[in-house]
mmCIF file as gemmi writes it, N, C-alpha and C atoms, coordinates in Angstrom:
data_model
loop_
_atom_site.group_PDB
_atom_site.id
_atom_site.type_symbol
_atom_site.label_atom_id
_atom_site.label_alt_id
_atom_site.label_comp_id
_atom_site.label_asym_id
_atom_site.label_entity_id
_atom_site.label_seq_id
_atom_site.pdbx_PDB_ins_code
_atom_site.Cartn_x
_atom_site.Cartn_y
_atom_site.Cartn_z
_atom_site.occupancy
_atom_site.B_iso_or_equiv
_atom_site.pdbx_formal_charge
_atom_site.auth_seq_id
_atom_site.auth_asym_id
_atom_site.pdbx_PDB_model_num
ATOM 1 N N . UNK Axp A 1 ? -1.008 13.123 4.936 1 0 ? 1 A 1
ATOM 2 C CA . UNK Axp A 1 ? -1.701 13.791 6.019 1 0 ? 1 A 1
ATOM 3 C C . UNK Axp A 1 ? -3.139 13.284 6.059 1 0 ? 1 A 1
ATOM 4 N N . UNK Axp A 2 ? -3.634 13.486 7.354 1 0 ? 2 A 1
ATOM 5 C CA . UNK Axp A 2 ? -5.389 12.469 7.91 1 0 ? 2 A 1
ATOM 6 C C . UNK Axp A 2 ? -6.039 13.435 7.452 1 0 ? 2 A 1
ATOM 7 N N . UNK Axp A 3 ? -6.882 13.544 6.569 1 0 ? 3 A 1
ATOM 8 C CA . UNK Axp A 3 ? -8.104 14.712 6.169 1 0 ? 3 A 1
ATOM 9 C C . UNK Axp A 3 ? -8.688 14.978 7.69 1 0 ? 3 A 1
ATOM 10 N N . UNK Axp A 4 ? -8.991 14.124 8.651 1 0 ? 4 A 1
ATOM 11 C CA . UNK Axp A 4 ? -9.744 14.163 9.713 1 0 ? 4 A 1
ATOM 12 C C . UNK Axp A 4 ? -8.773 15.16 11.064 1 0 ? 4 A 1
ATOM 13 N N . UNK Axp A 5 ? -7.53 15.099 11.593 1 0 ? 5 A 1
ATOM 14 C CA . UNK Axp A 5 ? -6.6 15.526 11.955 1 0 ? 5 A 1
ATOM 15 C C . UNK Axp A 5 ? -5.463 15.785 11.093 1 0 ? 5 A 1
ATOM 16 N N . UNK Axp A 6 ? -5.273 16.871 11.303 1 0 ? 6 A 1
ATOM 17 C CA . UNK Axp A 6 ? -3.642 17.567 10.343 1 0 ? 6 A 1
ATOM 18 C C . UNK Axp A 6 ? -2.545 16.988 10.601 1 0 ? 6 A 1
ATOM 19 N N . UNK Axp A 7 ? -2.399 16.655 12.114 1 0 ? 7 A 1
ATOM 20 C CA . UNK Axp A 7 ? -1.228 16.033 13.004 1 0 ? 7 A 1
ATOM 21 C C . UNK Axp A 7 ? -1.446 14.596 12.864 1 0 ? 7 A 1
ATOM 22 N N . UNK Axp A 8 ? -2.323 13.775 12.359 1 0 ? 8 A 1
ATOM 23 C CA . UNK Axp A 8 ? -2.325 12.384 12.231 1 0 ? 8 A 1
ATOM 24 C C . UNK Axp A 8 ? -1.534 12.247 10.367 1 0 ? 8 A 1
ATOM 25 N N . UNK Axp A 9 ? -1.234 11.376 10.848 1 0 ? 9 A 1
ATOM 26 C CA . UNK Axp A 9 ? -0.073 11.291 9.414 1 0 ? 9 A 1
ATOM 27 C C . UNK Axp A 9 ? -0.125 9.481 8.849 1 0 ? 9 A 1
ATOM 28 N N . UNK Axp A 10 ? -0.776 9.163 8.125 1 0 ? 10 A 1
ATOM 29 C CA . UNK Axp A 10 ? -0.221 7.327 7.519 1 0 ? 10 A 1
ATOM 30 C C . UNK Axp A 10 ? 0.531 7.744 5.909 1 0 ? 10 A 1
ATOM 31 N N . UNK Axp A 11 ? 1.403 7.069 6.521 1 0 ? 11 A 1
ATOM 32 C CA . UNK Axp A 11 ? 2.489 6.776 5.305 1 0 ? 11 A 1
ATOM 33 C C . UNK Axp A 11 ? 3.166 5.47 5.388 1 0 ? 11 A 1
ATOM 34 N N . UNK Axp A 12 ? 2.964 5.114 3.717 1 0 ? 12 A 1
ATOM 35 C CA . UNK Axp A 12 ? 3.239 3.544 3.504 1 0 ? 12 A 1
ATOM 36 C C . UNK Axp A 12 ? 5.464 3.827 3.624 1 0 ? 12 A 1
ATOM 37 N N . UNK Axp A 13 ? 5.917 4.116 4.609 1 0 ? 13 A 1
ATOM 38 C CA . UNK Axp A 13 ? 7.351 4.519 4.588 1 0 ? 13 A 1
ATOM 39 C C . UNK Axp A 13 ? 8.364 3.592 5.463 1 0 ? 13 A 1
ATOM 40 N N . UNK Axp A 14 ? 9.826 4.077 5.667 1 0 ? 14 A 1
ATOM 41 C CA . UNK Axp A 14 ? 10.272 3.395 6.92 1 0 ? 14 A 1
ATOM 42 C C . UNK Axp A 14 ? 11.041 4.455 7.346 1 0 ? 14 A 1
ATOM 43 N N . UNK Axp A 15 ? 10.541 5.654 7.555 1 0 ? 15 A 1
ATOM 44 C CA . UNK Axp A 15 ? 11.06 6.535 8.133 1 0 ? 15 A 1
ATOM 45 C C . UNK Axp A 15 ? 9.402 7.48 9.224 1 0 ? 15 A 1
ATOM 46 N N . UNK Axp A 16 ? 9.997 7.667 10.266 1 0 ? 16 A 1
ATOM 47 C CA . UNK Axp A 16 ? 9.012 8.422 11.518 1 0 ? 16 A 1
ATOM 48 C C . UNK Axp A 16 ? 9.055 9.741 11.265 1 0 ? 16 A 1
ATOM 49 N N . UNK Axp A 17 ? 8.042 10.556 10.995 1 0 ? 17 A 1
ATOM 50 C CA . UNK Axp A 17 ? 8.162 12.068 11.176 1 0 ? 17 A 1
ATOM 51 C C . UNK Axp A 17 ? 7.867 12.739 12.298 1 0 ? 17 A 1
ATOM 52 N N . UNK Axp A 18 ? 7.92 13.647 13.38 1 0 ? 18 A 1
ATOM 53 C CA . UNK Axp A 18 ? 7.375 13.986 14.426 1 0 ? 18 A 1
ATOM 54 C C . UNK Axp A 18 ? 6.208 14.816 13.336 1 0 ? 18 A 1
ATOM 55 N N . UNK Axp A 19 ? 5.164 14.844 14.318 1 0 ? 19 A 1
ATOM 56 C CA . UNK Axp A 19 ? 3.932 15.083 14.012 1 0 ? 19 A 1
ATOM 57 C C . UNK Axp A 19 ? 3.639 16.626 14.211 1 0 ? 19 A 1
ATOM 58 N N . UNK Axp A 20 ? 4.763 16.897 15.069 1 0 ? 20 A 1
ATOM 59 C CA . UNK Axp A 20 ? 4.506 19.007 15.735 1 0 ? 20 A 1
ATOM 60 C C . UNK Axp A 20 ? 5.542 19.436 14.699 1 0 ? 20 A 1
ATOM 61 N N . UNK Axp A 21 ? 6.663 18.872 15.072 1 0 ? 21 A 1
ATOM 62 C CA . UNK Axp A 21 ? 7.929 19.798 14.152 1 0 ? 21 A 1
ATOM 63 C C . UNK Axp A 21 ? 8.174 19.247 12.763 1 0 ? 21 A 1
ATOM 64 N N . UNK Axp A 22 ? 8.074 18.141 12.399 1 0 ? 22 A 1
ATOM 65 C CA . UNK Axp A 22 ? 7.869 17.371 11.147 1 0 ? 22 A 1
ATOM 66 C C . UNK Axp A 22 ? 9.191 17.008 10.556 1 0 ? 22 A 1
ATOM 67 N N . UNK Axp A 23 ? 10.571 16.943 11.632 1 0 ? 23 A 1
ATOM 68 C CA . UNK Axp A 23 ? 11.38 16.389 12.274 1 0 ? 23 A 1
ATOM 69 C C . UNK Axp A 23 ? 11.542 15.395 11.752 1 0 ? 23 A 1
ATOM 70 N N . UNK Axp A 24 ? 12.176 14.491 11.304 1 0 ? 24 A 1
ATOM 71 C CA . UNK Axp A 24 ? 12.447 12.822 10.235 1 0 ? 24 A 1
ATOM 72 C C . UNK Axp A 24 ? 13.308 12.14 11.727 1 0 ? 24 A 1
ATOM 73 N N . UNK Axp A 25 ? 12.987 11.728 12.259 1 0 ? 25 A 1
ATOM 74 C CA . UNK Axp A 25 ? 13.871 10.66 13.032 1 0 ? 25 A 1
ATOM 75 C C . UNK Axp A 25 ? 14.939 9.87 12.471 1 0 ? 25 A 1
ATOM 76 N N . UNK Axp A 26 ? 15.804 9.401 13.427 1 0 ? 26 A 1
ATOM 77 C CA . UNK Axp A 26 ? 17.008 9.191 12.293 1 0 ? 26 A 1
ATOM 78 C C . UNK Axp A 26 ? 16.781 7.457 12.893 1 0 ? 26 A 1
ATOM 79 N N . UNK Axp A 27 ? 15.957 7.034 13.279 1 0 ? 27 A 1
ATOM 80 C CA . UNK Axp A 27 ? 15.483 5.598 14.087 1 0 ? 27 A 1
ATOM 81 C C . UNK Axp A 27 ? 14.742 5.127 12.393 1 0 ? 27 A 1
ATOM 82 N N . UNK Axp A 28 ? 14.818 3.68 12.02 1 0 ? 28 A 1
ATOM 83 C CA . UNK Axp A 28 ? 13.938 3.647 10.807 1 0 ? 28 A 1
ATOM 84 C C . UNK Axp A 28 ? 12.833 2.826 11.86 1 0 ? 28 A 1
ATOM 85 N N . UNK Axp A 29 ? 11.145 3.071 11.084 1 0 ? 29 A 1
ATOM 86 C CA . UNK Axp A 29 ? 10.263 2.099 11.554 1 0 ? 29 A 1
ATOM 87 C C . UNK Axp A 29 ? 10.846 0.442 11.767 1 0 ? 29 A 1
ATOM 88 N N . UNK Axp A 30 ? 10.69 0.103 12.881 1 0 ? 30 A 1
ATOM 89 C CA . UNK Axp A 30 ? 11.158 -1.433 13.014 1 0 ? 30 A 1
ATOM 90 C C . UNK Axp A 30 ? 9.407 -2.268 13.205 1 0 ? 30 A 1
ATOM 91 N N . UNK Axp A 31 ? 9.437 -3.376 13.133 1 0 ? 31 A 1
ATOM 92 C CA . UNK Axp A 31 ? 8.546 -4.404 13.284 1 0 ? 31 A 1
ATOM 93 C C . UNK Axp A 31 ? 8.133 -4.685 15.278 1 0 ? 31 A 1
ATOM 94 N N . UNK Axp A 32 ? 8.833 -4.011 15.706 1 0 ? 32 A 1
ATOM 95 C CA . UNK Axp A 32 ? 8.881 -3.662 17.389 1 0 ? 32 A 1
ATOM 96 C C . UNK Axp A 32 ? 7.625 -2.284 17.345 1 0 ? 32 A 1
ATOM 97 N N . UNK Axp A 33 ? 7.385 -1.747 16.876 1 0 ? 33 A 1
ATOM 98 C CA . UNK Axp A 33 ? 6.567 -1.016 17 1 0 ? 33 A 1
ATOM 99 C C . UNK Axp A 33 ? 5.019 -1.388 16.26 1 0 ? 33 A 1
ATOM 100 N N . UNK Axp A 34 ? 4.873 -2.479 16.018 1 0 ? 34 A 1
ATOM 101 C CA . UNK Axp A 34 ? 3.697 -3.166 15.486 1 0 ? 34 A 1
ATOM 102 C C . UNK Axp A 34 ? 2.082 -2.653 16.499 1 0 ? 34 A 1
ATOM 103 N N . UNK Axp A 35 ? 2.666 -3.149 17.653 1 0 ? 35 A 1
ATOM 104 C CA . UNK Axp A 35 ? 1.201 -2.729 18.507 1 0 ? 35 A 1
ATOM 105 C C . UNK Axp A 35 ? 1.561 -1.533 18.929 1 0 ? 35 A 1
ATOM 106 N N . UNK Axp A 36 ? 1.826 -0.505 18.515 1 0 ? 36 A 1
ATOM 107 C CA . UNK Axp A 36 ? 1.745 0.912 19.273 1 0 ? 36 A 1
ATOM 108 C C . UNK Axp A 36 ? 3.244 0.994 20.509 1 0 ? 36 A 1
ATOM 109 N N . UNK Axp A 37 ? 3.871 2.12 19.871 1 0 ? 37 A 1
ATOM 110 C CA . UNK Axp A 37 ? 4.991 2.545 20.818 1 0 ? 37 A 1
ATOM 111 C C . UNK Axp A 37 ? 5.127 4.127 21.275 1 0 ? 37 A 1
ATOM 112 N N . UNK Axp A 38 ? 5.641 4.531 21.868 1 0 ? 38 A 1
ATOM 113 C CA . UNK Axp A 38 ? 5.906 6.127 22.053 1 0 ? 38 A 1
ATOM 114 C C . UNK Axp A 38 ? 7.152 6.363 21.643 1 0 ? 38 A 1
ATOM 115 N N . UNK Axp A 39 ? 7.318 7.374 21.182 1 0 ? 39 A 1
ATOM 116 C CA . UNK Axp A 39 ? 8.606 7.988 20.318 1 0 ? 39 A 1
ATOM 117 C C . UNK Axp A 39 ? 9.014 9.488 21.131 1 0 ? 39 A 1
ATOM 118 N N . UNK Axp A 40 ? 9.986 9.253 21.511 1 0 ? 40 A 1
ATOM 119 C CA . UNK Axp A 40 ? 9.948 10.882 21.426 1 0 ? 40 A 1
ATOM 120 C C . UNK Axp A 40 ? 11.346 12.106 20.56 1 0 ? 40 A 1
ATOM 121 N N . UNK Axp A 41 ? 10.776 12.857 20.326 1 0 ? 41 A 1
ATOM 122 C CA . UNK Axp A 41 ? 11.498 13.704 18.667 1 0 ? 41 A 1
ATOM 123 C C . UNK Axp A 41 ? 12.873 13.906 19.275 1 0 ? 41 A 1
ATOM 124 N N . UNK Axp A 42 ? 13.679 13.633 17.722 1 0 ? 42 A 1
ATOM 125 C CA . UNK Axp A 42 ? 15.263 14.502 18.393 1 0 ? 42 A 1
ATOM 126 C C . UNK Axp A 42 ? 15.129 15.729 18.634 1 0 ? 42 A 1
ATOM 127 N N . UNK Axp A 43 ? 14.399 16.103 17.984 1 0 ? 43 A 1
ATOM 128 C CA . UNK Axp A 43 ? 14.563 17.764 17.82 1 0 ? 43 A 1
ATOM 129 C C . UNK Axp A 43 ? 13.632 18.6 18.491 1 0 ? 43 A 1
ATOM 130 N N . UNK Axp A 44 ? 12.043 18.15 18.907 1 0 ? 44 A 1
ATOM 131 C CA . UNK Axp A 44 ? 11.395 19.39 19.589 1 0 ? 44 A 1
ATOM 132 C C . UNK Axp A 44 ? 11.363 18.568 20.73 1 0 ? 44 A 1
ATOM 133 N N . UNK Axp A 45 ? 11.268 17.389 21.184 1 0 ? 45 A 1
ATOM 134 C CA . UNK Axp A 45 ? 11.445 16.746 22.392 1 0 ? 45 A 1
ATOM 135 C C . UNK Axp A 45 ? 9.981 16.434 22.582 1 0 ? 45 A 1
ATOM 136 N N . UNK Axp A 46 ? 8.857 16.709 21.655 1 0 ? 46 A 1
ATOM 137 C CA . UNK Axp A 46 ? 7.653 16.108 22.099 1 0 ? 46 A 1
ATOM 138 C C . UNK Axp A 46 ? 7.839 14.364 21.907 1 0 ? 46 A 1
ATOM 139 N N . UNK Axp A 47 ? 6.482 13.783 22.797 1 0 ? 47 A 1
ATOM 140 C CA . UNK Axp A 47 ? 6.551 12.479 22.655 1 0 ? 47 A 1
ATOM 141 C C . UNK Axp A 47 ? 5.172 12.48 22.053 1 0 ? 47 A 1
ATOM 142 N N . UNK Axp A 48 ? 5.3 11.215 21.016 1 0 ? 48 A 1
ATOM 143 C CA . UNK Axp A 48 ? 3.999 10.908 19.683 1 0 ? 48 A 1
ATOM 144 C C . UNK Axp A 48 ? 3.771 9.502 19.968 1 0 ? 48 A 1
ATOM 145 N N . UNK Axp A 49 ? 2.726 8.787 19.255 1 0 ? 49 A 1
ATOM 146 C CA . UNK Axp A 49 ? 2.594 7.5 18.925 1 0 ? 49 A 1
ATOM 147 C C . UNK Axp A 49 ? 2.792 7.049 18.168 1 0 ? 49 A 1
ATOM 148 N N . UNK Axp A 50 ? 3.941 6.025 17.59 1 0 ? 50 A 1
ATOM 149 C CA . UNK Axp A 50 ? 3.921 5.807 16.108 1 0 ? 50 A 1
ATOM 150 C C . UNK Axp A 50 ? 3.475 4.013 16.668 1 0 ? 50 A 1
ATOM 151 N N . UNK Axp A 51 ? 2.862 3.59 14.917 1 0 ? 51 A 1
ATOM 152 C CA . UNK Axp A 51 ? 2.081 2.36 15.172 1 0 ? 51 A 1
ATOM 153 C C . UNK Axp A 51 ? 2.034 1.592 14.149 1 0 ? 51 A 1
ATOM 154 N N . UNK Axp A 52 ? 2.858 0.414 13.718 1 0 ? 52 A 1
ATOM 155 C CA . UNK Axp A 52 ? 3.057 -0.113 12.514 1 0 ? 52 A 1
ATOM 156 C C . UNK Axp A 52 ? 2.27 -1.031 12.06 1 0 ? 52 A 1
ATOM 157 N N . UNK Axp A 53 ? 1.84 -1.084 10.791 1 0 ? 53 A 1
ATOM 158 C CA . UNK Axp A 53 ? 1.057 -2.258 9.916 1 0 ? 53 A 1
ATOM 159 C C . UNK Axp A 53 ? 1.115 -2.252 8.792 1 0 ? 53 A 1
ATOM 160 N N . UNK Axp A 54 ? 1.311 -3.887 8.164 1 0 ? 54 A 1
ATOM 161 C CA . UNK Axp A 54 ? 1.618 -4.012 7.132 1 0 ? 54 A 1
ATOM 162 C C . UNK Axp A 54 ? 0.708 -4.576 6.135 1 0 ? 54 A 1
ATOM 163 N N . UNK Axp A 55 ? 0.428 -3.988 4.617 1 0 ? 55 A 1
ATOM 164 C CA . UNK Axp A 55 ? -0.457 -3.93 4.269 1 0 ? 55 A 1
ATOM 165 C C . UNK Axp A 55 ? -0.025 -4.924 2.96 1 0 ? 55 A 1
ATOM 166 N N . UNK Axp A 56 ? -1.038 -5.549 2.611 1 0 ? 56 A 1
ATOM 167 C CA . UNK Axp A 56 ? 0.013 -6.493 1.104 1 0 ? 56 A 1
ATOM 168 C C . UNK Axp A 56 ? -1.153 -6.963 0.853 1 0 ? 56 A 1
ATOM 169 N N . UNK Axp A 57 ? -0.85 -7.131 -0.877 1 0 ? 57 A 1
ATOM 170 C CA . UNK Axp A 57 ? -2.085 -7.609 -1.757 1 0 ? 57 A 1
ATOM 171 C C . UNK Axp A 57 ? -1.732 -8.818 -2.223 1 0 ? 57 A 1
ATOM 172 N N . UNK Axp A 58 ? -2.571 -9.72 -2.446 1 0 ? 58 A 1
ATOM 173 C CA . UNK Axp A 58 ? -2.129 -11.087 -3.419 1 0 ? 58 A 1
ATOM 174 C C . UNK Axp A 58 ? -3.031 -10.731 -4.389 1 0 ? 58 A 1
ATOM 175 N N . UNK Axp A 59 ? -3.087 -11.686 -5.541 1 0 ? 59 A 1
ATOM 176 C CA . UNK Axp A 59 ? -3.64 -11.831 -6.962 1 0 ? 59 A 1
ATOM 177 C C . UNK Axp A 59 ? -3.213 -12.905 -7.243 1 0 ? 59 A 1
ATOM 178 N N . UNK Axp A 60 ? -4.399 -13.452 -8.198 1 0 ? 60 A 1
ATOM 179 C CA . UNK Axp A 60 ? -4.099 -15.158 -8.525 1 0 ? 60 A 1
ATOM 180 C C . UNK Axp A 60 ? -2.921 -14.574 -10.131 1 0 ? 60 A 1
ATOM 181 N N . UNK Axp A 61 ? -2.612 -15.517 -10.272 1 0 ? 61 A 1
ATOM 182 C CA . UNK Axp A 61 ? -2.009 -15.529 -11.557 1 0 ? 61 A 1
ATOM 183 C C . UNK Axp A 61 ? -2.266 -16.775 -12.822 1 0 ? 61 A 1
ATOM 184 N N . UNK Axp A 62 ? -2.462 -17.187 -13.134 1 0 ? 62 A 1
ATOM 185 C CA . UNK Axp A 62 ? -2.606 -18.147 -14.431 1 0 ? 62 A 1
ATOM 186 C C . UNK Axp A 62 ? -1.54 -18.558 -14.821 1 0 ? 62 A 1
ATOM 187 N N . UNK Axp A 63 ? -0.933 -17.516 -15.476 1 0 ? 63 A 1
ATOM 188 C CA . UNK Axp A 63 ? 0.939 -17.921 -16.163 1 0 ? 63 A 1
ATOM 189 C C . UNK Axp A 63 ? 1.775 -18.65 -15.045 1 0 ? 63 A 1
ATOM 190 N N . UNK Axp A 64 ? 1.652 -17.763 -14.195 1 0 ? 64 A 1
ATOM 191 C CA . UNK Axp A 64 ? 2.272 -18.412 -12.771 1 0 ? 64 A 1
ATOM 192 C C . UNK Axp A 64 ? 2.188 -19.647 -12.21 1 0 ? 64 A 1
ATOM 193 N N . UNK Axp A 65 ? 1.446 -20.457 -12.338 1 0 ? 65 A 1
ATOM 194 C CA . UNK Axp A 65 ? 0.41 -21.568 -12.199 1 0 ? 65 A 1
ATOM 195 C C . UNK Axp A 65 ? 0.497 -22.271 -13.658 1 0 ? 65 A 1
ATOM 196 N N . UNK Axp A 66 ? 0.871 -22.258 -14.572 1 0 ? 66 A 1
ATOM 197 C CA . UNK Axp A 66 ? 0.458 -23.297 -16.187 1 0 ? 66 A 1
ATOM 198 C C . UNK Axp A 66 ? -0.571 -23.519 -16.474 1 0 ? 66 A 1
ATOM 199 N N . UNK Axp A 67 ? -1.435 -22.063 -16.036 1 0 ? 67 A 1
ATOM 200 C CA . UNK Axp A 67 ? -3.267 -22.905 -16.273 1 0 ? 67 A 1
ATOM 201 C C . UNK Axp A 67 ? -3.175 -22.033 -17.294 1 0 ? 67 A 1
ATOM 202 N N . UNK Axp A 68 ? -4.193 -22.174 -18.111 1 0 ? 68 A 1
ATOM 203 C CA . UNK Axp A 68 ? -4.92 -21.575 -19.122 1 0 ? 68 A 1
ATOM 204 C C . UNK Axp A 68 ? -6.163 -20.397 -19.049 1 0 ? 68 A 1
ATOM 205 N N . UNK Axp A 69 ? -5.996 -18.964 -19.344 1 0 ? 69 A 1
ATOM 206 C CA . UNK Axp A 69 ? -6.942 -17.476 -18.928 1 0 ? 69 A 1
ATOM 207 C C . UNK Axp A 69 ? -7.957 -18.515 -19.581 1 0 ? 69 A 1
ATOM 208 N N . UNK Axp A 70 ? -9.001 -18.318 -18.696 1 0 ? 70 A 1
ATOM 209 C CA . UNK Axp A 70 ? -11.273 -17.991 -19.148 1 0 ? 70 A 1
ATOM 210 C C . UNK Axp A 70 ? -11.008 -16.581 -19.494 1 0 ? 70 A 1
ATOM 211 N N . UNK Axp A 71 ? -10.796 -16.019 -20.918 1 0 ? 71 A 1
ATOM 212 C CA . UNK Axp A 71 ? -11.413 -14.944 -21.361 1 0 ? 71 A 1
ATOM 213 C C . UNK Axp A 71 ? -12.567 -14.978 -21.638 1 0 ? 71 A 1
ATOM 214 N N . UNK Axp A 72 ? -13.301 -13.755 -21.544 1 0 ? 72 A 1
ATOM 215 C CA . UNK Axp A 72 ? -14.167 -12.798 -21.474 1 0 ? 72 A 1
ATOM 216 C C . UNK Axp A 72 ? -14.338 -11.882 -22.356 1 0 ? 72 A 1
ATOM 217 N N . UNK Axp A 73 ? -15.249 -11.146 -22.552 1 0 ? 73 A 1
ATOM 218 C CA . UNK Axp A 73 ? -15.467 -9.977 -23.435 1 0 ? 73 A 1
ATOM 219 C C . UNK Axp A 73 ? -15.732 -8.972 -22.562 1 0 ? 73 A 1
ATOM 220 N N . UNK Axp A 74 ? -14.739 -7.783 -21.027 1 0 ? 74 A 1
ATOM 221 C CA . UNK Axp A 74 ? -14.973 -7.153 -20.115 1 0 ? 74 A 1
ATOM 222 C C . UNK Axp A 74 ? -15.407 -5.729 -21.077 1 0 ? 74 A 1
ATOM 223 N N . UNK Axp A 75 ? -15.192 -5.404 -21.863 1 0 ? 75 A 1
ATOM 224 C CA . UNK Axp A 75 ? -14.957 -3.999 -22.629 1 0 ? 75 A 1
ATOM 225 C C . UNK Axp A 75 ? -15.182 -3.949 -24.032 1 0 ? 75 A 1
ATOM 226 N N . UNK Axp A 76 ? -16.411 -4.118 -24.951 1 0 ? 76 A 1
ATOM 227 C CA . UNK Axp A 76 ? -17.082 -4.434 -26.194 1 0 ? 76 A 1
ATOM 228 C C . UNK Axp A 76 ? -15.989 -3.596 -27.048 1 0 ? 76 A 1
ATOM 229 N N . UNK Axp A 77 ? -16.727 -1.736 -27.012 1 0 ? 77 A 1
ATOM 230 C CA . UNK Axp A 77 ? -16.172 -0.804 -27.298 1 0 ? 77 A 1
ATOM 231 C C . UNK Axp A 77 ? -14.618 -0.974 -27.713 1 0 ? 77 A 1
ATOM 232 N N . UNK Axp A 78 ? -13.686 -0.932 -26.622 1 0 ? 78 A 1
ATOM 233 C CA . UNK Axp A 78 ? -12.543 -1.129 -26.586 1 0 ? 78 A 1
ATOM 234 C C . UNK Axp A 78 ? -11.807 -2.626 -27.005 1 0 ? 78 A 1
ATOM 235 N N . UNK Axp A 79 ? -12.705 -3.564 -27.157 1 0 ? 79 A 1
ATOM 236 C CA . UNK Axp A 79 ? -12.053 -5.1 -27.346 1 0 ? 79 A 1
ATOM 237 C C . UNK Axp A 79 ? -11.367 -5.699 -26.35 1 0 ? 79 A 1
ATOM 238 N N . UNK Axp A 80 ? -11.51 -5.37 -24.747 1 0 ? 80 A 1
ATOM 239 C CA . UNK Axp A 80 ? -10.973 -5.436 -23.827 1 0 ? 80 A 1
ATOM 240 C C . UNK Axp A 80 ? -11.449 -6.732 -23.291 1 0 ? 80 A 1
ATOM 241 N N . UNK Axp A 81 ? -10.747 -7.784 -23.212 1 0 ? 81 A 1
ATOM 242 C CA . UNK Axp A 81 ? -11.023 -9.174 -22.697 1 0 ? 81 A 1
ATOM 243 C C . UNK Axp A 81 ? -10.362 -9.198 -20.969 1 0 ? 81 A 1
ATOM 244 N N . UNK Axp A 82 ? -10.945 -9.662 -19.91 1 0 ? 82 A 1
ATOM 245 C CA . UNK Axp A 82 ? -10.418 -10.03 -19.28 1 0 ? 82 A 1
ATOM 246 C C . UNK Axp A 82 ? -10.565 -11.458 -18.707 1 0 ? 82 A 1
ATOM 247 N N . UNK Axp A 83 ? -9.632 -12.136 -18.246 1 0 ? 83 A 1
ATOM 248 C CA . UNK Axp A 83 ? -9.411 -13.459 -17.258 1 0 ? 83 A 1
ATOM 249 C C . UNK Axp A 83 ? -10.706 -14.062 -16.232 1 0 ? 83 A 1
ATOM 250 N N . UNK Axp A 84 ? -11.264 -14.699 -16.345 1 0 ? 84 A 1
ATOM 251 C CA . UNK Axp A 84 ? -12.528 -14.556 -15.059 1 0 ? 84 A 1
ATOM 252 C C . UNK Axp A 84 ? -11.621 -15.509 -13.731 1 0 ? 84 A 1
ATOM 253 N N . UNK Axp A 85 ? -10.388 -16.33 -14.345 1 0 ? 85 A 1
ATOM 254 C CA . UNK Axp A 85 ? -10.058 -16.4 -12.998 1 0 ? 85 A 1
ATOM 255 C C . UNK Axp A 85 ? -9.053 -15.882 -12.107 1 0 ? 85 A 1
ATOM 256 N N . UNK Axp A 86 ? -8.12 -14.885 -13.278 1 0 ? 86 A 1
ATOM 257 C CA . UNK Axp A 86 ? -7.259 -14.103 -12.415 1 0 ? 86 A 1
ATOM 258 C C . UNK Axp A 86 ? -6.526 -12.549 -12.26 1 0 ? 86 A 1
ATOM 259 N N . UNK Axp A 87 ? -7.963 -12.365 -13.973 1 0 ? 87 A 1
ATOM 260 C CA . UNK Axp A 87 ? -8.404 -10.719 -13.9 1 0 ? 87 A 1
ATOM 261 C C . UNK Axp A 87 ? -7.476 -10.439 -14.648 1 0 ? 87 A 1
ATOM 262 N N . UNK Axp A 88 ? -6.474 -10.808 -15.321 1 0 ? 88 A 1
ATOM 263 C CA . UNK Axp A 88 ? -5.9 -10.515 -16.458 1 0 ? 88 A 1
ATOM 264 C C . UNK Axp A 88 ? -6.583 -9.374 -17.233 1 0 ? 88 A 1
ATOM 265 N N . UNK Axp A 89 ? -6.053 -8.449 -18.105 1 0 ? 89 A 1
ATOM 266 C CA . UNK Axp A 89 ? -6.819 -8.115 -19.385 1 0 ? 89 A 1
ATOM 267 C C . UNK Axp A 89 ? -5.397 -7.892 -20.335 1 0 ? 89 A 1
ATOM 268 N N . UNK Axp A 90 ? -6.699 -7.765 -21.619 1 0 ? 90 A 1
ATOM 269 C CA . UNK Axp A 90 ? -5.759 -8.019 -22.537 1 0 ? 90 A 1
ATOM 270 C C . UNK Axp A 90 ? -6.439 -6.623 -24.056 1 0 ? 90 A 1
ATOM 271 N N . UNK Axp A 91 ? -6.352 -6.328 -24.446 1 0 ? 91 A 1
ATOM 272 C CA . UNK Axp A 91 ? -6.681 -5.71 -25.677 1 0 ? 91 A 1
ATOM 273 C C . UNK Axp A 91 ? -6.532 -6.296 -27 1 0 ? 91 A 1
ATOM 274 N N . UNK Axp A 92 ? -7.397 -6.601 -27.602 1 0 ? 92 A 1
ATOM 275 C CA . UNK Axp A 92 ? -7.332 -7.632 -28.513 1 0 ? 92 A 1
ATOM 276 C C . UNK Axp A 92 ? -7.635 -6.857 -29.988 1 0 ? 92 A 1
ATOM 277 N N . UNK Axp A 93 ? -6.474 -6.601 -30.742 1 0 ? 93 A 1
ATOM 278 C CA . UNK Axp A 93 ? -6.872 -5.866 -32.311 1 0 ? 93 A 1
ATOM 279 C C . UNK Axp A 93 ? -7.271 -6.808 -33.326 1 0 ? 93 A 1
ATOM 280 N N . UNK Axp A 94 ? -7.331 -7.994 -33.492 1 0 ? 94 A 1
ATOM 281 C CA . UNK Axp A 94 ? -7.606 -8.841 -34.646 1 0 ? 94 A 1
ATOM 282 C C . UNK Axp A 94 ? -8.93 -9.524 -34.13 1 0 ? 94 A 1
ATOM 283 N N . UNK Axp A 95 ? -9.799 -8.766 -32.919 1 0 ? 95 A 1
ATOM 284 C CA . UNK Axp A 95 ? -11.291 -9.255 -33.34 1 0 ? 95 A 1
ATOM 285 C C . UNK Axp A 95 ? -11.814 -8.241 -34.178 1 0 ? 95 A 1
């Protein structure tokens, strides 16, 4: 639920909720609704906006690649080394 509106709703899902009755549509989110579509509920018959986007992270990897981690000393206290080029960490007991 939107802290800002009660009735605004983002969820990382592939299922539509109506926004009044809270109703699950039996339609799954498709890639057709990317720029904004209108829906309207099986069940209370209002019509909503649902509006799809897809969200995805990359990260480098090292292992992935055959390169070799630049450790670091990120965390003294703890012995916590991390990667400077692909953010790895590691906990290290034999420093």
């Amino acid at each position: 639920m939107n802290e800002i509106h009660p009735k605004f709703e983002d969820k990382f899902d592939t299922v539509v909720k109506c926004p009044y009755c809270g109703h699950i549509q039996d339609d799954e989110v498709t890639y057709d609704l990317m720029d904004g579509d209108t829906v309207e509920c099986e069940n209370c018959g209002k019509k909503f906006w649902v509006n799809v986007y897809i969200e995805y992270l990359t990260t480098p990897d090292c292992e992935l690649n055959h390169e070799k981690h630049e450790w670091v000393l990120y965390d003294k206290e703890h012995n916590i080394y991390m990667c400077k080029k692909c953010g790895q960490t590691e906990v290290r007991y034999d420093v």
